[in-house]
Residue, then its C-alpha position, 0 to 999 in steps of 0.5 A: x670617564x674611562x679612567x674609572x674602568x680600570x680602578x674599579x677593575x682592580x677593586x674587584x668591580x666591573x666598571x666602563x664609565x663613559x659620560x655624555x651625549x654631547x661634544x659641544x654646548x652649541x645650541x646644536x651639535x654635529x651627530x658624533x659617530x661612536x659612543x661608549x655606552x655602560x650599564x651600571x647597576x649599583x649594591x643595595x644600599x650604596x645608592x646614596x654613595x654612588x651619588x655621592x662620590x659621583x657628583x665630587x667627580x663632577x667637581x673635580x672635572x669642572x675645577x679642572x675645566x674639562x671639556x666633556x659633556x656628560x650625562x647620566x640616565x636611571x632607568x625607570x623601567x626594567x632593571x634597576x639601572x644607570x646608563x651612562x653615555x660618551x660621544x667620540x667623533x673617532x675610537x682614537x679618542x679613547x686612547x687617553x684616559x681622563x687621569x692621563x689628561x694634564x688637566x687632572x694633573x694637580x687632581x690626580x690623587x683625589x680623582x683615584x680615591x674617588x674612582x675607587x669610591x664609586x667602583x666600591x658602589x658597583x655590584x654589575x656593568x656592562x659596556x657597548x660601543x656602539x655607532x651612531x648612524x648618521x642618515x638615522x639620527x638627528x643633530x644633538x639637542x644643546x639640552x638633553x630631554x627629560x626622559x628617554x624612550x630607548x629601543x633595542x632591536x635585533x634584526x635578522x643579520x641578512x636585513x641590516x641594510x634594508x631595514x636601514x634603508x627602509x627607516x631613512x625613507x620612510x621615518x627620518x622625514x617625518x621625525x624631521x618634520x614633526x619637531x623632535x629635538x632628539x632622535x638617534x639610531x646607533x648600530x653596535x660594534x663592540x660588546x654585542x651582536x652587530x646586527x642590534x641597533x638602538x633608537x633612541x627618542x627624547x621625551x618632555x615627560x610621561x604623558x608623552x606616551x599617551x599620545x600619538x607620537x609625533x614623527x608618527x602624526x607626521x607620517x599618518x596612520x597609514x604610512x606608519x602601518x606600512x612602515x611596521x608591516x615592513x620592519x616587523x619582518x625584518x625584526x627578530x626581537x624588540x624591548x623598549x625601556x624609558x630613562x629618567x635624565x639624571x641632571x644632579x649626576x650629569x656634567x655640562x661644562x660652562x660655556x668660555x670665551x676662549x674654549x669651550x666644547 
């Protein structure tokens, strides 16, 4: 949701709103190959505003018929935070803002009230675009996980390629096999340092976390032991954080005969 960037801009927030993880309601869609990904923190105690104004948002895109997926992650861990997230199949797909969009025509007044609510609500943000890497991630879910296990990784600049290389071999064919309906990894391109790279894998729940992870079941013990004897020299430093589905602030267009994304 672009068109929030530049409003919140001028009432004195930083704001790069991008929405969704996915380009079609197809019960599986096509990796995409960019995505906007913003960090938002919100003031103290305008938490119940952002809320608010966010989901009349949400009603003016669905009045409207917009096409876009959206979804929206609070962090349940680290900083207090949300992670919003657009899939694009090509940057060109940025050049048009949501308010330029003929189909926000008739909504254009509302949309720019509202977009100043929400940039009111913002204290900080922060916004990558980064790369989804196509032979590391898995076709999109048609319904997001319940929570997100996001892991962020700098590799040494001279190991990008061979740590790719090595998680193809070694991972992707045990994530294929154990099961996993989400799992992605995207290389930064703008925003951040090129040689970061972010996992990301869908969970059912916390207790998930007690337990051996899938891919890692299908790979075994061994293999996997190997596989991190391996990364582990390649990586210079790692955090991982978990992302709760914000199903009342996300937007899923309702599937149409005639067009639907």
């Amino acid at each position: 949701m672009r068109a929030l960037s530049k409003i919140a801009l001028n009432s004195g927030a930083v704001l790069g709103i991008a929405l969704g993880l996915g380009s079609t309601l197809m019960a599986q869609s096509a990796v995409p190959v960019f995505r906007e990904v913003t960090h938002v923190t919100i003031l103290p105690g305008r938490l119940g505003d952002f809320r608010a104004a966010w989901k009349e948002y949400n009603d003016l895109l669905r009045k409207a018929g917009w096409d876009k997926r959206t979804s929206v992650w609070q962090s349940a861990t680290g900083v207090n935070e949300f992670r919003i997230v657009t899939a694009h199949n090509k940057l060109a797909e940025m050049d048009t803002p949501i308010r330029m969009d003929p189909r926000m025509k008739e909504s254009a007044v509302q949309l720019q009230a509202i977009n100043m609510r929400i940039g009111a609500c913002i204290e900080h943000s922060t916004r990558v675009i980064d790369q989804i890497v196509a032979d590391l991630s898995l076709p999109l879910a048609k319904d997001p996980p319940k929570l997100l296990r996001v892991r962020r990784v700098t590799l040494r600049p001279d190991k990008l390629g061979e740590f790719t290389a090595l998680v193809k071999s070694e991972v992707m064919p045990a994530v294929k096999q154990s099961g996993i309906a989400t799992y992605a990894y995207s290389r930064v391109r703008f925003g951040g340092p090129g040689n970061e790279l972010y996992s990301v894998t869908g969970l059912s729940s916390w207790a998930d976390l007690d337990d051996m992870p899938p891919f890692v079941k299908a790979m075994g013990e061994a293999k996997y032991q190997a596989y991190l004897a391996k990364a582990n020299t390649m990586i210079t430093r790692s955090e991982v954080n978990i992302y709760r589905y914000q199903a009342d602030l996300s937007y899923i267009p309702q599937p149409a005969t005639s067009a639907s994304r």
